[in-house]
N, C-alpha and C positions, 0 to 999 in steps of 0.2 A: 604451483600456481597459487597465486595469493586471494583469500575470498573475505569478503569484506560480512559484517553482521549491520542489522539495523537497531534501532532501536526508536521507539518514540515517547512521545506527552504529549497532552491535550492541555491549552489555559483554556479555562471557559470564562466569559465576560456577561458585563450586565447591561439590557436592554438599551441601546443605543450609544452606549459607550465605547470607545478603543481604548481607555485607561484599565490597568488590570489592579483588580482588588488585592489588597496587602495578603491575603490567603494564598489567591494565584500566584502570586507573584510568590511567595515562601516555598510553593510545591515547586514552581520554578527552579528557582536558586538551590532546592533542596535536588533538582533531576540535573543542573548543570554541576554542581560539584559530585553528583555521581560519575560523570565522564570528565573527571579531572587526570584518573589516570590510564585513561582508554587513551587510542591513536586517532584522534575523528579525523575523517575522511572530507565528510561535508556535511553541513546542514539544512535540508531544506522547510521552508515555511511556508502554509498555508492558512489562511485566513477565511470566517465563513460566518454569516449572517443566518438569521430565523427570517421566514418569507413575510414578515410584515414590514409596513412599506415599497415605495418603488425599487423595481431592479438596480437601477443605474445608483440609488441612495446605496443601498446595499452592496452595491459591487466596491462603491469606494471607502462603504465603513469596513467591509472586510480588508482592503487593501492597508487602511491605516492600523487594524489591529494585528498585522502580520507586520507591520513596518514597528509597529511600538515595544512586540518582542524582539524584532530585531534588536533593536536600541537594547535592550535589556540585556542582550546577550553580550551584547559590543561593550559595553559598562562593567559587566564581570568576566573580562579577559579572553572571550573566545575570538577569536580574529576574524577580521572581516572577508578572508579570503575561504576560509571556512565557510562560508555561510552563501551556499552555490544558487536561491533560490529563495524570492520574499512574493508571493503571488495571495492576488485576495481573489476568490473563488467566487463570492454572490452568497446569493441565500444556497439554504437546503431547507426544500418544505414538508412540513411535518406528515403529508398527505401518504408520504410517502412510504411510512410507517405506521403499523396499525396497533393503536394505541385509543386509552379512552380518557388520556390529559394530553390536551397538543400542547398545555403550558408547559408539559416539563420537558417536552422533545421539543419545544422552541428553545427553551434553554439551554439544551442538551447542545444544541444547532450555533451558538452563540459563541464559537472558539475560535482557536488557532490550534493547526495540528502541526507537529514539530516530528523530523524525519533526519534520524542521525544514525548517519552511517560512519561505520569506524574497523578501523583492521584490525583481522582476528590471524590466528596463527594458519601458514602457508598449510595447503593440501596439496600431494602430491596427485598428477595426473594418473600414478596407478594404482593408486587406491578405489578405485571409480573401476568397475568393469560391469559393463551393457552387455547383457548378452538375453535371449530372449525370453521371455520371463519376469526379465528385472524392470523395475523402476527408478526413476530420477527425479527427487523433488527439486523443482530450479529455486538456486537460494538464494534469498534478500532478493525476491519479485514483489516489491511492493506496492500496492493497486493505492489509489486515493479511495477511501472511506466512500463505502455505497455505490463507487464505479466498476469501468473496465479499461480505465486506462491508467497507465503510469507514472512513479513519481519519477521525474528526469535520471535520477541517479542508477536507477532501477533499468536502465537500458542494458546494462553491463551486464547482468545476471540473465538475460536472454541471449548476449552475445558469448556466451559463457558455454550457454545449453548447446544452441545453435551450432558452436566448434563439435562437443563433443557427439551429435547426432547425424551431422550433415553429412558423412561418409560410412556411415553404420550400412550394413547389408539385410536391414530390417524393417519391418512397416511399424506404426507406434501410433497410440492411440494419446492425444493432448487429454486430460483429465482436471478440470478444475473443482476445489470444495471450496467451500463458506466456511465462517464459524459462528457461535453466538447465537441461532436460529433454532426452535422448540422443533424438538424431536428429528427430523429427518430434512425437513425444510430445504429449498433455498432460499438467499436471501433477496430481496429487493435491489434490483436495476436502478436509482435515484436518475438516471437518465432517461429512459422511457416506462419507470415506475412500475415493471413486467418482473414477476418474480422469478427469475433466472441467470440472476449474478454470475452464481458458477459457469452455467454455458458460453455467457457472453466474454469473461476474463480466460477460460480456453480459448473460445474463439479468435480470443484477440495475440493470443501466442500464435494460433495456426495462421494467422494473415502475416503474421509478423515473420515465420520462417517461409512462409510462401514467398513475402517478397525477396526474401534473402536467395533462392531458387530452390528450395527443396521440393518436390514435385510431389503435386497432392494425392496424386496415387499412392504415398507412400507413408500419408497422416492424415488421421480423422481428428474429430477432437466432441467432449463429451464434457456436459457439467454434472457430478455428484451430489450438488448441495453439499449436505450435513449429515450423507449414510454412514462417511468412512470418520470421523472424529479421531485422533490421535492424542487427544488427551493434553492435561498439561497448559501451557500458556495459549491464547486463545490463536497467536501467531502460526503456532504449530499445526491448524485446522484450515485458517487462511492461506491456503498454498495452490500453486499449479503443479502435477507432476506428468513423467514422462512415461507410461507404459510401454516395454518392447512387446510388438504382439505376435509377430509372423517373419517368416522368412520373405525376401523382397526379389 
């Protein structure tokens, strides 16, 4: 079975602008000719605003600074067909995060996030054995920065989990972590600004195999924060896994 990896970049822009600075644009060109000899899968793009200014101004300057890397990328050879996803986001307000410069987390706030997925080498289906006790990190689940929902691409790696659990003879505990957060923390919900990211990105695996029918008798789900850290890239802390807990 073939499982794809992610990979991303951030341009960050300046105060009302969709044009990217000759820097941005160098880190760019310097992240796209990194995946020159990678397989990409797809590309997708997101665009995002600092909360100054009206909503509706913001919604469509994010839209053009995710439309302007597109152009960028279509100009240095990556193909159009490639590139599965150009969505501008809106603001993210700095409130949201506790800090004592909101200048630099407006800043901070002022990008495009770029979400490249590309194929990695085939894992066989038995290599993987669930049994109780073990766990399952679902791979390349990739949440949008600060939420609990999905980047499009990132469906696959649920329907992925979802095969290899849905006939299992075991009950399982959903477990989501954070990464990036001092000492044990979770992180911030940027959607209802409630500090419990982890909870809400399990619980949104657990609605998700709920609807597929797995019977809720047979999955709880639980946020960690930042207890379990795993070290390493900060991707590797950012994850949902699967706990086997009990005979079903």
């Amino acid at each position: 079975m073939g499982f794809s990896q992610e990979n991303t970049h951030t341009v960050y822009f300046d105060t009302d602008l969709s044009k990217v600075t000759n820097i941005e644009e160098n880190r760019l060109l310097s992240f796209i000719a990194s995946l020159s000899e990678k397989n990409v899968l797809s590309i997708e793009i997101f665009g995002f605003c600092d909360d100054l200014g009206a909503s509706s101004y913001n919604l469509s300057l994010s839209q053009r600074r995710a439309e302007e890397i597109k152009k960028i990328l279509l100009s240095n050879l990556i193909e159009q067909e490639k590139i599965t996803n150009v969505d501008g986001k809106g603001e993210l307000l700095f409130k949201t995060v506790s800090a004592s410069n909101p200048d630099r987390i407006r800043a901070l706030n002022r990008k495009v996030e770029l979400f490249v997925s590309f194929k990695e080498l085939d894992v066989s289906e038995e290599e993987v054995v669930l049994v109780k006790g073990s766990s399952l990190v679902i791979e390349n689940l990739l949440f949008l920065t600060g939420y609990s929902y999905l980047t499009p691409s990132s469906k696959k790696s649920l329907d992925v989990a979802f095969d290899k659990v849905k006939d299992l003879p075991f009950s399982f505990v959903i477990q989501g972590h954070v990464c990036c957060t001092s000492g044990q923390k979770d992180a911030i919900d940027r959607a209802t600004k409630k500090r419990n990211l982890s909870v809400v990105r399990a619980k949104f695996v657990y609605d998700y195999f709920l609807g597929k029918g797995i019977d809720s008798k047979r999955m709880s789900f639980e946020g960690l924060g930042h207890r379990f850290p795993l070290g390493g890239r900060p991707e590797n802390d950012r994850r949902v896994e699967i706990l086997i807990e009990s005979d079903f």
